[in-house]
C-alpha positions in Angstrom: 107.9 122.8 83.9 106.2 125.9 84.6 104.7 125.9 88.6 102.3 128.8 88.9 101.6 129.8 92.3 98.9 128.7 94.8 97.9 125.7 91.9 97.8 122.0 92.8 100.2 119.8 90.5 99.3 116.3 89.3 101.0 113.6 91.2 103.5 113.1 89.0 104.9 116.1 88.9 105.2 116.4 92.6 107.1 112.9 92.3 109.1 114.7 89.7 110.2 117.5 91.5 110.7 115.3 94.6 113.2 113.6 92.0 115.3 116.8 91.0 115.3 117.4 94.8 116.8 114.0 95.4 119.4 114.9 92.9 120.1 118.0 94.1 120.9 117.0 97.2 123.1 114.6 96.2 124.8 117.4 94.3 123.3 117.6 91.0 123.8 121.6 91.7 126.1 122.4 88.8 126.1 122.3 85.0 127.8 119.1 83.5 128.0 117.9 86.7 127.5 113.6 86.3 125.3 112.7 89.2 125.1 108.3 89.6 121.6 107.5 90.3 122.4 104.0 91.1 121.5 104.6 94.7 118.0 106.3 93.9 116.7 102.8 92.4 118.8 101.0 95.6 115.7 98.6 97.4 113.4 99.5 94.9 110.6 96.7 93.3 110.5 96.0 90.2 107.3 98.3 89.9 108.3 101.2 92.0 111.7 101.1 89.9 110.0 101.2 86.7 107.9 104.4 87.9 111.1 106.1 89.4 112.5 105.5 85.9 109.8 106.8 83.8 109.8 110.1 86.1 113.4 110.2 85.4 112.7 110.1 81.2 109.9 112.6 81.7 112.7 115.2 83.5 114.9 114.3 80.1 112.0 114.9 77.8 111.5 118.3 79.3 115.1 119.2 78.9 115.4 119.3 82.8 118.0 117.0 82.8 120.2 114.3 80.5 120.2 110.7 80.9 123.2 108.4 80.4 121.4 104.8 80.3 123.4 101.7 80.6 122.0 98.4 81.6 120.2 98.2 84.6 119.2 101.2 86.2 121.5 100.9 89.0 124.1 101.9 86.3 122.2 105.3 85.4 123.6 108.7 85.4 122.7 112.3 84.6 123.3 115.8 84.2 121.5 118.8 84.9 120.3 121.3 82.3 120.6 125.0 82.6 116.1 124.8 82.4 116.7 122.1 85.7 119.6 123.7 87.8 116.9 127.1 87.3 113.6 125.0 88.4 116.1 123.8 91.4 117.1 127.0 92.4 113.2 128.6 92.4 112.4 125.5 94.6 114.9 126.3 96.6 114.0 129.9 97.0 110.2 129.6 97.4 110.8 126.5 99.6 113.7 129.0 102.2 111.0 131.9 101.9 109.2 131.7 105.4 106.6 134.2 104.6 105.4 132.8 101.1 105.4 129.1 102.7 102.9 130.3 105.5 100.7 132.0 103.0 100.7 128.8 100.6 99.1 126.8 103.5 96.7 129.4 104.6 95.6 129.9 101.0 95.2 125.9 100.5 93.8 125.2 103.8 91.1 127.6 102.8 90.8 126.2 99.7 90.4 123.0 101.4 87.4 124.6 103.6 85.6 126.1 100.8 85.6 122.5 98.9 84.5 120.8 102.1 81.4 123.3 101.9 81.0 123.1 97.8 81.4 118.9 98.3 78.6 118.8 100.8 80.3 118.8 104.1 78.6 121.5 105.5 78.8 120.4 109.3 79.3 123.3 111.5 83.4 121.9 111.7 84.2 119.7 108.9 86.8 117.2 109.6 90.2 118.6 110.0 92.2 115.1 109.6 91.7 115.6 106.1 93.7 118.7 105.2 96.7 116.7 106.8 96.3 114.2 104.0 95.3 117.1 100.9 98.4 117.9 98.8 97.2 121.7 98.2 100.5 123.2 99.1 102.6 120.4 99.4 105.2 121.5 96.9 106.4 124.6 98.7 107.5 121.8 101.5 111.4 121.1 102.2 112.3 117.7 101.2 111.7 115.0 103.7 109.5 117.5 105.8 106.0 115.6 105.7 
């Protein structure tokens, strides 16, 4: 999973990295490492569960991490690949870099601007509330920081 800088990412690859975070953090840090993620799918719907476990095969499929499936999900486990525990510890590093975090949201709030001007918004001050909601930027955040 390459992540250029300044680019936005497709929803579900934030919801993928948001994964490997979750894992991560639950100490999914070290090669061979077994990591039970019986509590990720814990008070999950049927449909959100389902999601969380598709994310979970795209991660395998991009050799980011390995699966153990049993039945159920609550009975799933994994390890992290050497390609994973690297995009972990870039996240990690562009996420504890003060400096590069500030200029990510200058860069996509004035990205955000000059869209507001190309999409026809062209009132003297467009409407701030929605560069709270735009997810330009969002990926350099620290887990659980929204």
């Amino acid at each position: 999973m390459d992540l250029p800088p300044g680019t936005n990412v497709p929803p579900a690859v934030e919801a993928r990295l948001r994964l490997l975070d979750w894992i991560a953090d639950n100490g999914g840090t070290a090669p061979r490492q077994i990591m039970d993620l019986g509590p990720l799918f814990d008070g999950q719907e049927q449909d959100e569960a389902l999601a969380t476990a598709g994310h979970l095969e795209a991660l395998e499929d991009e050799n980011l991490i390995r699966l153990q499936k049993k039945m159920g999900w609550g009975s799933w486990s994994c390890d992290v690949l050497a390609p994973g525990l690297g995009l972990i510890e870039q996240l990690r590093d562009r996420r504890d870099n003060r400096l590069r975090r500030q200029q990510v949201a200058r860069d996509a709030f004035l990205r955000w601007l000059f869209d507001c001007t190309l999409s026809g918004q062209r009132r003297r001050n467009p409407d701030g509330d929605g560069v709270k909601v735009d997810v330009r930027g969002r990926r350099e955040e620290r887990p659980g920081q929204r």
